[in-house]
C-alpha angles and dihedrals in degrees: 000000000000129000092274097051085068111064121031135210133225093200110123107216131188117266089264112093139189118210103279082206092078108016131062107277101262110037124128149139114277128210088291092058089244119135111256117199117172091359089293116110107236096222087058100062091049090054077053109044104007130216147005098019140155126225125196127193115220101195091057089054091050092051094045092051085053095049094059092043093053089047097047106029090161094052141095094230098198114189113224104232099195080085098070114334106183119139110247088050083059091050090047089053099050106047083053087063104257124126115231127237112213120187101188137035089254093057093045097059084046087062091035090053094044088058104244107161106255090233085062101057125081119208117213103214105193105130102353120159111242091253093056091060093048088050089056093041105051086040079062090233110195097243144356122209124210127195101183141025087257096058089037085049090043088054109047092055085057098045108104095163124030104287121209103229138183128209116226103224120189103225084206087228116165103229112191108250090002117133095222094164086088102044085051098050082054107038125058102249124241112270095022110065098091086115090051095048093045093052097053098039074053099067126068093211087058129081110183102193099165160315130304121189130180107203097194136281139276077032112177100163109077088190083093098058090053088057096043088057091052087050100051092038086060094051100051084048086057092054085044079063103037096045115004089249118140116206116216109186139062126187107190085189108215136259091153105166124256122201109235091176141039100278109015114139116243136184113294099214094195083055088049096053094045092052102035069054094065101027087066102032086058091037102054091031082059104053086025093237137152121275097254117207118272126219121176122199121211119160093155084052094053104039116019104076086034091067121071116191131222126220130173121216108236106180128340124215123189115205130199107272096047093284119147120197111197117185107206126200095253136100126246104324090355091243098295131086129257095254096058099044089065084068092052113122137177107285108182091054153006105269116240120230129339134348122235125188123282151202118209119194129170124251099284083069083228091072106098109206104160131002127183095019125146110246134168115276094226087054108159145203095259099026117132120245118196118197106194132201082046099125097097126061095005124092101063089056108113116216129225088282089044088248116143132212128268113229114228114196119204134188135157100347093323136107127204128185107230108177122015120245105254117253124263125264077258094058107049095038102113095215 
C-alpha cells in the first residue's frame, strides 16, 4: 500500500485523469481541457496572480498528515518544516495533530506565530547562532537536538531551565547514491559519542532524553530504517551501562521518498511501520531495553505531491530533428528541481496532436531548467505550464533576479494567497 492508498477523497473528478502518483488526489482536467487541482482551474490563478506561482492543495496535505498517523498510531509524527514552512501549512499540520521540527530562528517564530505549542516543536540546533538557542530556550521548546560538543557546549551556557535535548547520532548506515560523507562530518557517530553523553547528563540545565538519527534522504527502502533502529537501540543500551540512564526517546528524522515522475519508487509506509515493529521488537527484546518512543519526521511526504508550479511560455523554437526549445518566464531552475520538471504538462488546454522533445530554459535563455521532456508539438508563446510534486523544497529557492515564489492555497473551488510574491529588484531598491 502506498501513501495514497491510505487516505481517500470524496472528491468526484471527470474521466480524465492525471497520475495521482504525482498530482493532488483529486486533480484533473475539466470540460475545457484546463488542469483543476483543489476545484480551482490552474490557468485561472495564473490570470490572478501571475507567474511563477506555487499552488498548494490543502486537502492533500491534510490527507497526507492522516495517512501517517493511521499508519503509525503509536508515533510522534513531526513535520519537517524545512520543506515548506509557511504559517498557514503549520496551522494545517497541526491541527491535524503533528509536531513541527524547525532548524533555524526564523523558523522557529513561523511555528511560534502559527500557535504550535512550543512542547511540541523540536529545534534543530546545527549551526544555530546563540541567539537562536536563547530564543528556543526561554520559548520552552520540547526538545533541542545537537549534533557536536560546540553546539552541546553553546546550549548549556543558554539554558536557564532544564532543557529536554537530543543527541544527533550518524547510524553510519551506507544508503545507495547518498552522499553520507556529509551527514558523518556533522552527527556523533554511533559508537563514539561517550564524550557527547557524558557532557550533557553533566550538566543540570540538560536533560538528554534520547537519540535522533537522519538516514538519508529520497529514501524508498524502509530496510534502513530498520537498521537504523537496531543501531541506536544499541547505543542507548550502552549509556544505560555506562551511566544508569534510561533514554526514552527516539527521533528516526525523515527522508521518506517522494515520486517526481511517473514510476519512481517511493516509500511504502505500511512496509515502514511493520518493519520499524520488528526492528524494535528484536532490538529492545536484545539489549532487554525498554521500547523507547518513536517520532518520525516527514516534511516531503507531507508537502511535495501536495504543490503544483506555474510557468508561463514565453517564446517556442522547433529545430530540425523534432527539438523544441521553449524559453519560460522563471529564473535559473525556476524554483523546482530537475526531477520534478520531466513530469510538467500543458495546463491551460488539451494539447492537440502529437508531442515532440524539448528543452526548457528561464528566461536568461542560459537557465536550464529541463532538457529531454515530452511537450506538446503546438506549444505556444502564453501557454500555461504546470510542474507538479513542487510543494517541498521549493519555495525558498531564489531565482536568477533573488524573487521568491507566492504561495497560492487552494481547496474545494477557492483560492487563497498564502505568502505574497516578493517585490522586484525595482521595488526593493531603496533609491
Amino acid at each position: 500500500m502506498t501513501l495514497l492508498d491510505l487516505f481517500s477523497s470524496t472528491r468526484s473528478v471527470t474521466a480524465a485523469r492525471l497520475d495521482t502518483a504525482i498530482w493532488p488526489r483529486d486533480s484533473h482536467y475539466d470540460e475545457s481541457g484546463r488542469i483543476v487541482v483543489g476545484g480551482v482551474a490552474l490557468a485561472d490563478i495564473a490570470e490572478r496572480y501571475g507567474t511563477v506561482t506555487m499552488v498548494l492543495d490543502e486537502h492533500e496535505v491534510r490527507g497526507r498528515c492522516r495517512a501517517y498517523r493511521k499508519a503509525f498510531p503509536e508515533t510522534e509524527i513531526v513535520y519537517a518544516g524545512q520543506a515548506l514552512l509557511v504559517r498557514t501549512v503549520v496551522d494545517w499540520v497541526a491541527d491535524e495533530g503533528l509536531s513541527v521540527a524547525v532548524h533555524s530562528a526564523d523558523e522557529l517564530d513561523v511555528a511560534l506565530a502559527a500557535g504550535v505549542d512550543p512542547k511540541r516543536i523540536i529545534m534543530h540546533g546545527n549551526r544555530e547562532s546563540f541567539d537562536a538557542l536563547v530564543t528556543a530556550v526561554d520559548c520552552h521548546v520540547g526538545r533541542i537536538v545537537a549534533g557536536s560538543l560546540a553546539e552541546i557546549n553553546l546550549l548549556a551556557a543558554v539554558a536557564t531551565h532544564p532543557q529536554r535535548v537530543l543527541l544527533r547520532l550518524s547510524a553510519d548506515i551506507d544508503v545507495d547514491d547518498q552522499p553520507t560523507e556529509v551527514a558523518r562530518r556533522t552527527d556523533f557517530p554511533v559508537g563514539a559519542a561517550a564524550a557527547a553523553v557524558e557532557q550533557v547528563l553533566s550538566n543540570p540545565m540538560l536533560d538528554l532524553i534520547g537519540f535522533h538519527c537522519h538516514v538519508g534522504s529520497q529514501i524508498y527502502n524502509p530496510d534502513y530504517y530498520g537498521e537504523a533502529i537496531r543501531r541506536m537501540v544499541a547505543e542507548m543500551a550502552q549509556v544505560r551501562h555506562d551511566h544508569g540512564r534510561i533514554l526514552t526517546d527516539l527521533d528516526l528524522g525523515g527522508g521518506h521518498a517522494v515520486a517526481y515522475r511517473s514510476g519512481d519508487a517511493e516509500m511504502n509506509l505500511t512496509e515502514l511501520a511493520a518493519i520499524l515493529e520488528d526492528a524494535l521488537d528484536a532490538a529492545c527484546a536484545r539489549h532487554r531495553f525498554p521500547r523507547p518512543n518513536i517520532a518520525l519526521e516527514p516534511g516531503r511526504g507531507i508537502v511535495a505531491r501536495a504543490g503544483v508550479t506555474l510557468l508561463r511560455v514565453r517564446s517556442v523554437k522547433h529545430h530540425d530533428g523534432g527539438h523544441t526549445s521553449v524559453i519560460v518566464d522563471s529564473g535559473a531552475r525556476g524554483g523546482t528541481r530537475p526531477a520534478a520538471l520531466a513530469s510538467t504538462v500543458l495546463a491551460n488546454r488539451q494539447a492537440a496532436g502529437p508531442h515532440r522533445t524539448a528543452t526548457v530554459a528561464g528566461r536568461a535563455g542560459n537557465d536550464i531548467l529541463a532538457t529531454d521532456i515530452r511537450l506538446p508539438a503546438d506549444l505556444r508563446p502564453g501557454d500555461l505550464l504546470a510542474v507538479p510534486c513542487t510543494g517541498a523544497y521549493q519555495h525558498g529557492r531564489a531565482l536568477s533576479d533573488t524573487a521568491r515564489l507566492p504561495v497560492i492555497a487552494v481547496h474545494s473551488g477557492r483560492c487563497v494567497e498564502l505568502v505574497h510574491r516578493e517585490p522586484d529588484m525595482l521595488d526593493r531598491d531603496a533609491g
